[in-house]
C-alpha positions in Angstrom: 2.8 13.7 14.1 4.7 11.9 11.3 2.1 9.1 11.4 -0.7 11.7 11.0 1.1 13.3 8.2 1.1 9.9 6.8 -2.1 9.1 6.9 -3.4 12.4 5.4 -1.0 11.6 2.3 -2.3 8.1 1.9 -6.2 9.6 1.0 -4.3 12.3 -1.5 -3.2 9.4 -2.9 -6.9 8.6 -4.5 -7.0 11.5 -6.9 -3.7 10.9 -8.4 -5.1 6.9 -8.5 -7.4 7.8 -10.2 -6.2 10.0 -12.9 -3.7 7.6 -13.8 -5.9 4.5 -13.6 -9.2 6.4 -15.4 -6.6 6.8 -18.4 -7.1 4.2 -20.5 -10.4 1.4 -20.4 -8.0 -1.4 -19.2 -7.1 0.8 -16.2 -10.5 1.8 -15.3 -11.4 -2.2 -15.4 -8.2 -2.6 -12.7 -8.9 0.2 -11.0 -12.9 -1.0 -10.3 -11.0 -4.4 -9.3 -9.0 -2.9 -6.8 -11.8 -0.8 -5.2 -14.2 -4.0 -5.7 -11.9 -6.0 -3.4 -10.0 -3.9 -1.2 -13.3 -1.9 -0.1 -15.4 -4.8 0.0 -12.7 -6.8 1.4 -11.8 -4.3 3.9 -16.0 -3.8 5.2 -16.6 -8.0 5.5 -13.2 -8.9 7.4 -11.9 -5.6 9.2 -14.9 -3.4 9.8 -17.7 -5.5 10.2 -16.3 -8.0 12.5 -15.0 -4.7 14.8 -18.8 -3.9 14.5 -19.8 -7.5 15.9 -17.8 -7.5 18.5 -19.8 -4.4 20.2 -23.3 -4.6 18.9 -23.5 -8.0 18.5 -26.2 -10.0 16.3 -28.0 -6.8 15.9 -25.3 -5.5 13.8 -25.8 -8.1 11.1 -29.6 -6.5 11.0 -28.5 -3.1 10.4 -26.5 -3.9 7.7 -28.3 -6.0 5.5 -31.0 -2.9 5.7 -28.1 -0.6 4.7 -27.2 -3.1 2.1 -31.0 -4.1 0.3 -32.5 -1.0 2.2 -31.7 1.3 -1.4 -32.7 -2.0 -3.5 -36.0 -2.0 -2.3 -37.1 1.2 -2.3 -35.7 1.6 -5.6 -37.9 -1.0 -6.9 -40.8 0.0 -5.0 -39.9 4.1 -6.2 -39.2 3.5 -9.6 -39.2 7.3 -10.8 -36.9 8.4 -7.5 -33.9 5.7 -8.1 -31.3 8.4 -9.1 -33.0 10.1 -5.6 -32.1 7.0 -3.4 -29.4 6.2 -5.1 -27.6 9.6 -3.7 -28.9 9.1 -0.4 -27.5 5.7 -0.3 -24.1 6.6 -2.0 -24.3 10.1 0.9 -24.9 7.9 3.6 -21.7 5.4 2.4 -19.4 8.9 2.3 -20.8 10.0 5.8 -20.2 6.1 7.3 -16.4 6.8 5.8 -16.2 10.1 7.1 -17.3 8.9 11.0 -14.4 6.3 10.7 -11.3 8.4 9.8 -12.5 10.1 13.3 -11.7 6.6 15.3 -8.3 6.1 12.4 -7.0 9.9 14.0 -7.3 8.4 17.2 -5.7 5.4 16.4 -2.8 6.8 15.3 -2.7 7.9 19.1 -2.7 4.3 20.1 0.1 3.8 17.9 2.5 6.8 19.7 2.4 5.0 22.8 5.2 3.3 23.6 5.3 -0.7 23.6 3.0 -0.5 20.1 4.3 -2.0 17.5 5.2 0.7 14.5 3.6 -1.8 12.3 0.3 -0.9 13.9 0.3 2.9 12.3 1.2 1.5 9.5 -1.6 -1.0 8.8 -3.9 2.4 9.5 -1.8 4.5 7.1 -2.0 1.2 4.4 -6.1 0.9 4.9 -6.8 3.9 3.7 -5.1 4.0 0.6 -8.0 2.0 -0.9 -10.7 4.3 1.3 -9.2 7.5 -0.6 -9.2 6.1 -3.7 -12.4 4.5 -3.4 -13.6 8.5 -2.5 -12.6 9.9 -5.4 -14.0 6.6 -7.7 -17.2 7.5 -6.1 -17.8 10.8 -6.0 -15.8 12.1 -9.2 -18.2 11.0 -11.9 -21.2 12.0 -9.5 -20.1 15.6 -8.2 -17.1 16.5 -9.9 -13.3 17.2 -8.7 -14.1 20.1 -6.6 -16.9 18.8 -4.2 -15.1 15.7 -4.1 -12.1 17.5 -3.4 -14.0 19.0 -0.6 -15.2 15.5 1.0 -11.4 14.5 1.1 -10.0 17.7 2.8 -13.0 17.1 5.3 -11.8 13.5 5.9 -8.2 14.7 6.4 -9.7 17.1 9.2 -11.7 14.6 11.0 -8.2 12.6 10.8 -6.8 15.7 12.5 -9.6 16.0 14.9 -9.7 12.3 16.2 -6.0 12.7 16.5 -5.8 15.9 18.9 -9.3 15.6 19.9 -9.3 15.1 24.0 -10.9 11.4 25.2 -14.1 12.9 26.3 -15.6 13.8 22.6 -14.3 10.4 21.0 -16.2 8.7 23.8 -19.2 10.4 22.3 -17.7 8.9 18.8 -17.1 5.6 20.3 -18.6 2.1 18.9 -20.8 1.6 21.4 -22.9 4.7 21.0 -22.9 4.3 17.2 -22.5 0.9 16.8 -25.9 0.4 14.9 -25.4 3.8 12.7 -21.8 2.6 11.5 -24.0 -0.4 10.7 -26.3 0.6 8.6 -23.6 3.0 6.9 -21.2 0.1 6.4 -24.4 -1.7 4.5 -24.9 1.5 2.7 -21.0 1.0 1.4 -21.3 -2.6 0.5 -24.5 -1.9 -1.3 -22.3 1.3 -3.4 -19.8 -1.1 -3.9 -21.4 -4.2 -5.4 -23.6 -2.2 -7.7 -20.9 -0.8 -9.5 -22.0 3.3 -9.6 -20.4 3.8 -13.5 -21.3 0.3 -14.9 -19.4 -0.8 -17.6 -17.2 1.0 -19.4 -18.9 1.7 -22.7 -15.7 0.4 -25.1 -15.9 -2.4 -22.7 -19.7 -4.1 -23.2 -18.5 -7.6 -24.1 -16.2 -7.9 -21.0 -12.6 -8.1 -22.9 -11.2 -6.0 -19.9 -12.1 -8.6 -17.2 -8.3 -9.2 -17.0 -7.5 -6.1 -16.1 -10.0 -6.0 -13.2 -8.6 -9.2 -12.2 -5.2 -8.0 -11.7 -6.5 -4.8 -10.1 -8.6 -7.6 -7.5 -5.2 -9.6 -6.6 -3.3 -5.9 -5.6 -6.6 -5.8 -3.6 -6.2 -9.2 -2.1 -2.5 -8.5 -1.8 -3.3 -5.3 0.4 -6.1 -6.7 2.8 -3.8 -9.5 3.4 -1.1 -6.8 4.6 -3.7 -5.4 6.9 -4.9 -8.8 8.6 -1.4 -9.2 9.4 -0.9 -5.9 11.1 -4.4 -5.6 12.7 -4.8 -2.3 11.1 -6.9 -0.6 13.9 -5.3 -2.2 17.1 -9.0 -3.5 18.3 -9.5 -7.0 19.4 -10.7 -9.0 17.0 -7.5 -11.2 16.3 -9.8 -14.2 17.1 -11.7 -13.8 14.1 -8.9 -13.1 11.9 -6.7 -16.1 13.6 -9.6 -18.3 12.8 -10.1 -17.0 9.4 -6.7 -18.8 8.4 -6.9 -21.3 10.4 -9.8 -22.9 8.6 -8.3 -21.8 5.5 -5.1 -23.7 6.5 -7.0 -26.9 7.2 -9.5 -26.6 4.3 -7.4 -26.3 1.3 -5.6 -30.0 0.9 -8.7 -31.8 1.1 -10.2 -29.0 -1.4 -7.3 -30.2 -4.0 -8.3 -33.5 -3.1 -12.1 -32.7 -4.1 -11.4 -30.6 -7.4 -9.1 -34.2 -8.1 -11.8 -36.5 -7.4 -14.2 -34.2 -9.6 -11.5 -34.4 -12.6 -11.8 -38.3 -11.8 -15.0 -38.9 -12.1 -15.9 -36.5 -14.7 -13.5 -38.7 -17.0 -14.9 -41.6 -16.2 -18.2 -40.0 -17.7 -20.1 -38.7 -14.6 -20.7 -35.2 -16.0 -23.2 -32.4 -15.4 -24.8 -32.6 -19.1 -25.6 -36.7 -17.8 -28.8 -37.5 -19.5 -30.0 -39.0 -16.5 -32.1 -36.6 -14.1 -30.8 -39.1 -10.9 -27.1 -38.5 -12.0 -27.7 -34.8 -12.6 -29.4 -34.3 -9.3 -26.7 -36.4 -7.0 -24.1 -34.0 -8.7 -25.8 -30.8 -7.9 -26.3 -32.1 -4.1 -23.3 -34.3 -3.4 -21.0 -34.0 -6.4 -19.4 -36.7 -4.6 -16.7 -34.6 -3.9 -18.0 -32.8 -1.5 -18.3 -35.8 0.6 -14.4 -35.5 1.1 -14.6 -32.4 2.8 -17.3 -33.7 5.1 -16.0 -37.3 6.0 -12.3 -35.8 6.3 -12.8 -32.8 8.2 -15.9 -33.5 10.3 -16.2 -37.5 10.6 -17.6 -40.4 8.8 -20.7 -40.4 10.5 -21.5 -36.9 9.3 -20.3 -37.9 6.2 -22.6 -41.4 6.5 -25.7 -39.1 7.6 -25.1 -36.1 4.3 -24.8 -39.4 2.0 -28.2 -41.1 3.4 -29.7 -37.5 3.4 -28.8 -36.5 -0.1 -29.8 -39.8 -1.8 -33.3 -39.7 0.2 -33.8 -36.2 -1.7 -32.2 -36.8 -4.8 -34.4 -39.5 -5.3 -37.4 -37.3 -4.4 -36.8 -34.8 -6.3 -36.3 -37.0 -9.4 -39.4 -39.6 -8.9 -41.4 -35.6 -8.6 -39.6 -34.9 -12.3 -37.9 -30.9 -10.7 -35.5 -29.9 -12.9 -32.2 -28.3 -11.9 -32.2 -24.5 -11.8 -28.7 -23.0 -12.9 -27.0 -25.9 -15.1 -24.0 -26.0 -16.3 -24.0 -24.9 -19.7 -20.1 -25.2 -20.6 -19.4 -28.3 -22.6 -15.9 -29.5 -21.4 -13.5 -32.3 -23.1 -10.7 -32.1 -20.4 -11.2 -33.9 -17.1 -8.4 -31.5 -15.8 -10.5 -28.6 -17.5 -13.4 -29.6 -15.8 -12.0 -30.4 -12.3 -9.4 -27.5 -12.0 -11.1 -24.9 -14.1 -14.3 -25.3 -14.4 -15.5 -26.0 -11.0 -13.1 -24.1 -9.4 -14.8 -20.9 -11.6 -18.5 -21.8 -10.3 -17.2 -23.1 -6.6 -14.6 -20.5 -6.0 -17.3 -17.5 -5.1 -19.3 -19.6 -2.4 -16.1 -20.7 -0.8 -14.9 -17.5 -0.3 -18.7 -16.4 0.8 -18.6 -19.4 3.4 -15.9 -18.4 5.4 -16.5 -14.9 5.2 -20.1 -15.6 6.5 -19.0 -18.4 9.4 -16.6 -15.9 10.3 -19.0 -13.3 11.2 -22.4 -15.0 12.2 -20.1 -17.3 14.0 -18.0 -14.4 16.1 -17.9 -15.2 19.5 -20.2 -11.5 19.9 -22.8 -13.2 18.2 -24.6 -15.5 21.1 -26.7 -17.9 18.4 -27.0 -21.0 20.9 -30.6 -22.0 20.2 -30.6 -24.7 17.2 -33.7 -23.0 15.7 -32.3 -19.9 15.6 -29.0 -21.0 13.9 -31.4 -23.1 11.6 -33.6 -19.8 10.7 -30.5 -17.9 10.1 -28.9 -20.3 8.0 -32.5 -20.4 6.1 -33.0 -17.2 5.5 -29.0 -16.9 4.3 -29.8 -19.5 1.9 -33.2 -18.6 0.1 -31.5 -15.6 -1.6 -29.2 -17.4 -3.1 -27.9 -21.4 -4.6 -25.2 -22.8 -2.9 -22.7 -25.5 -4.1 -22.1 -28.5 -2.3 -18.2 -27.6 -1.8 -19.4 -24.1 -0.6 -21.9 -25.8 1.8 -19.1 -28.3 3.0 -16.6 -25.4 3.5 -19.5 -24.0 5.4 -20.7 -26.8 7.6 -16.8 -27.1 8.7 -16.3 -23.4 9.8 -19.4 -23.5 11.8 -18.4 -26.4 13.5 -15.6 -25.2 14.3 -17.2 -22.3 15.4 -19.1 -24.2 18.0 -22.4 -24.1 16.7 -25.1 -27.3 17.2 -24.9 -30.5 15.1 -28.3 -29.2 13.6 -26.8 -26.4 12.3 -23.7 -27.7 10.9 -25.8 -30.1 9.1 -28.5 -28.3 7.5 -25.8 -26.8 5.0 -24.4 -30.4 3.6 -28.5 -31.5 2.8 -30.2 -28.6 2.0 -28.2 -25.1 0.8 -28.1 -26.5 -2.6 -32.0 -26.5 -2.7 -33.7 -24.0 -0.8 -33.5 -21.1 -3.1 -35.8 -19.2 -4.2 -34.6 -20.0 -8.0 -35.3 -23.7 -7.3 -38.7 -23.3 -5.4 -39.9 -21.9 -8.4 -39.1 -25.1 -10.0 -41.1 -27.0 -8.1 -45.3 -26.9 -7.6 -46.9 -26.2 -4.2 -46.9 -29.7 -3.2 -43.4 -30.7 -3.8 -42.4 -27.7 -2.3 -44.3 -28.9 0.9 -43.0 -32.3 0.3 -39.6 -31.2 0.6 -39.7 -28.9 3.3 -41.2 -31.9 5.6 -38.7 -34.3 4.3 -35.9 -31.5 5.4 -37.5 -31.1 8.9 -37.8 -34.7 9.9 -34.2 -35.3 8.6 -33.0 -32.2 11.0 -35.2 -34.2 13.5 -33.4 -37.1 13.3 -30.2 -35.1 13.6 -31.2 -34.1 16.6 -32.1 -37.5 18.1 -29.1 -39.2 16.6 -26.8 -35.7 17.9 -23.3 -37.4 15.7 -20.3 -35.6 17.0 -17.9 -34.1 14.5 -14.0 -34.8 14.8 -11.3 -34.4 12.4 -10.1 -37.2 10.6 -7.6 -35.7 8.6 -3.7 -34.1 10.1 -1.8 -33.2 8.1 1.4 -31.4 8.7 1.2 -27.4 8.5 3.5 -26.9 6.0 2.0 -29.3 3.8 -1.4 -27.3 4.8 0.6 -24.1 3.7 1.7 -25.4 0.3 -1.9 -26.4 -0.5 -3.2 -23.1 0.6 -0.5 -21.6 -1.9 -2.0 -23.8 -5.0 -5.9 -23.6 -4.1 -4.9 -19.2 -4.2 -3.2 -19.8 -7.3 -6.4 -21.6 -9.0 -8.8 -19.2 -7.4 -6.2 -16.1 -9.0 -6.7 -17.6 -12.2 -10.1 -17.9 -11.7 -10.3 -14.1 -11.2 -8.3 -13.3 -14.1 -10.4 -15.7 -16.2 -13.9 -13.5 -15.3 -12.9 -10.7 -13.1 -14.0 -10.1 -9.7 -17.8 -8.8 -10.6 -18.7 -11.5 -12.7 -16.6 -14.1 -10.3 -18.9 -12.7 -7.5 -22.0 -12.3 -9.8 -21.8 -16.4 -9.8 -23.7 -16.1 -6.2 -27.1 -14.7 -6.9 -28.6 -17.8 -10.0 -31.8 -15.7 -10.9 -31.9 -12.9 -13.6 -31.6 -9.8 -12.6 -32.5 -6.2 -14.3 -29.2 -3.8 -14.5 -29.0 -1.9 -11.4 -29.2 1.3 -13.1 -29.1 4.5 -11.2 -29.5 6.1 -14.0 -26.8 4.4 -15.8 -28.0 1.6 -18.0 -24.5 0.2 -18.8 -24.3 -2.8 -16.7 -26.7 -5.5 -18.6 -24.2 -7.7 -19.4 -23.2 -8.0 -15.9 -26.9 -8.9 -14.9 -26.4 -11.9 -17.9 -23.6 -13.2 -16.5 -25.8 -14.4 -13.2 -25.4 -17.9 -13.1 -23.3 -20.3 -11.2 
């Protein structure tokens, strides 16, 4: 009972949150970081993985509908957005409410003896952030009273999943609403990432991003708390386990690449070159990426991504395309460059790769067929422009997720490229050009089949130490731009403010371009 009375106090937590934190501009900015990353965090590595593991690829469907579902149909109904937006942000509360019904009976779980104490209190911890992000929500929308009433509901539903009798939870279970939670957890994202109250109005030239960075590392700080206590009890340690595994083995040779990039930006290899060649085997190789690949999955992938690269590097210049996205900093500091610089533009796809190999490589999600993986890893990349270290970081966590050479190539030779922002670069021919000169390079993946091994051991406390300094530069780099314009970095083309009715958040649709 103590652990139920717990848990109710943790989601009265978010009003008082919020009072304090809605005090003052700064505060607001730390508060939005918190909810940015703790909520969001919470979704991509606790939830959504849980999700996998019973509805398999399917999920992944569901929410990307629940996710650009509200997008669309705002764009298509242009005079109902404030409509759909309500909808959306209804259907977020109701996916919230549905799972303080499984946290109730949980806590259950976490009575019996021979569980670990630690368990009920990674459920109690989680939804600190879910109560405050309640009240972030729904306060500037319906007011204190209604959203008063949501929380009191949630506490209930607590209360009911706790004393409820195992018959009506199996009716609650994940494997009847597997695909509703879903499309509901794709509604939250989609709340989430779009920012409901924009920018602050004192705060329209971003001199607050500190602030939401700070609020961002308490988030980080708290979702690394719950991976260690595997908040909900369910099985999906293996994701989780291999989560920081990869990020163990990943983050020396990632030093080692952010060095090399220092290296040979001060010996005049830089990305304002004047040669369209020099420019191009930057955006696709760097050459540091190469490290990643030739350390961590062999020198003949490493041989094959160089071959591959220079065949369309030197396409693409002899056809005259022009980078989409460049880099429009002019740096004097090799150090700068290396350490700062490309740590700020590489930072968001490295986090993005792991999170993604972590969930379309769960073991729930049965991709075996190289064309599927391919398609999937094609349609992943079109929304978006990948950077050769995010690609790398990529390539490795699917390989060691088990999926085919193909697969594991495709991202070292062509996430840079196919985007829709650099398609439009290009004319119908070159397009067509490219997109043959991709497929018979897959082909000849697939006859050569080169078998990835790890070159590189290194012992795990050195692993550690490196993790420790590549989270201190990626810290900084959230401090430096704050978690929505670090994340904004992912989509390259313009976009119009995602308004809702509140046609604050311009400068955020500005700041698009990594």
């Amino acid at each position: 009972m103590l652990y139920l009375l717990a848990s109710c106090i943790a989601l009265l937590l978010g009003p008082l949150f919020y009072r304090f934190f809605s005090s003052g501009t700064g505060l607001q900015k730390g508060l939005d970081g918190f909810i940015f990353v703790s909520l969001g965090g919470l979704v991509l590595i606790h939830i959504l993985p849980e999700l996998l593991e019973h509805g398999g690829f399917l999920t992944i469907v569901f929410v990307v509908i629940g996710i650009w579902g509200p997008t669309l149909s705002e764009r298509v109904f242009h005079r109902h957005s404030e409509m759909t937006h309500n909808v959306t942000l209804a259907l977020g509360i109701g996916g919230l409410l549905l799972h303080t019904i499984t946290d109730g009976g949980a806590l259950i779980l976490a009575q019996q003896s021979g569980n670990s104490p630690l368990l009920a209190l990674g459920i109690i911890l989680h939804r600190l952030p879910v109560g405050v992000a309640i009240w972030w929500l729904l306060k500037p929308q319906i007011g204190s009273r209604w959203s008063m009433l949501v929380l009191t509901t949630m506490i209930l539903l607590t209360v009911v999943g706790y004393f409820a009798g195992e018959q009506f939870l199996s009716q609650l279970s994940l494997e009847n609403t597997v695909y509703l939670q879903s499309f509901v957890t794709g509604s939250i994202l989609h709340v989430v990432l779009h920012q409901p109250h924009g920018q602050p109005p004192s705060d329209k030239l971003g001199q607050f991003e500190y602030q939401a960075g700070i609020g961002s590392l308490f988030g980080i700080g708290l979702l690394f708390i719950l991976l260690m206590m595997d908040p909900v009890g369910h099985n999906h340690n293996h994701s989780t386990e291999h989560l920081l595994d990869w990020m163990h083995t990943i983050a020396p040779v990632l030093l080692l690449s952010y060095a090399v990039a220092s290296l040979r930006f001060h010996f005049g290899l830089s990305p304002q070159d004047k040669s369209l060649s020099r420019r191009w085997l930057q955006r696709l190789l760097g050459p540091e990426a190469i490290i990643i690949t030739g350390l961590l999955l062999g020198v003949s992938f490493a041989l094959f991504q160089a071959f591959a690269v220079l065949l369309i590097g030197a396409f693409l210049t002899y056809s005259k395309v022009e980078l989409t996205d460049p880099h429009d900093t002019k740096l004097d500091s090799a150090t700068r460059f290396g350490f700062g610089h490309l740590v700020d533009r590489s930072a968001p796809w490295i986090v993005l790769s792991l999170i993604l190999a972590n969930l379309i490589g769960h073991p729930a999600v049965p991709l075996s067929s190289p064309i599927v993986q391919v398609t999937v890893l094609l349609i992943v990349f079109l929304p978006m422009r990948f950077c050769n270290l995010g690609a790398a970081v990529l390539s490795l966590s699917l390989a060691y997720s088990g999926w085919t050479t193909t697969a594991v190539m495709l991202p070292l030779i062509a996430a840079p490229i196919i985007n829709f922002a650099q398609l439009k670069l290009m004319n119908w021919p070159q397009r067509s050009m490219l997109l043959v000169l991709l497929f018979v390079l897959l082909l000849l993946v697939e006859w050569l089949h080169p078998q990835w091994q790890q070159v590189l051991h290194l012992p795990n406390q050195f692993n550690s130490i490196s993790l420790g300094v590549v989270a201190a530069l990626f810290a900084a780099s959230l401090l430096r731009l704050g978690p929505r314009k670090f994340m904004s970095r992912l989509i390259v083309r313009k976009t119009k403010s995602h308004e809702h009715s509140h046609d604050n958040d311009t400068e955020h649709a500005k700041e698009h371009h990594h």
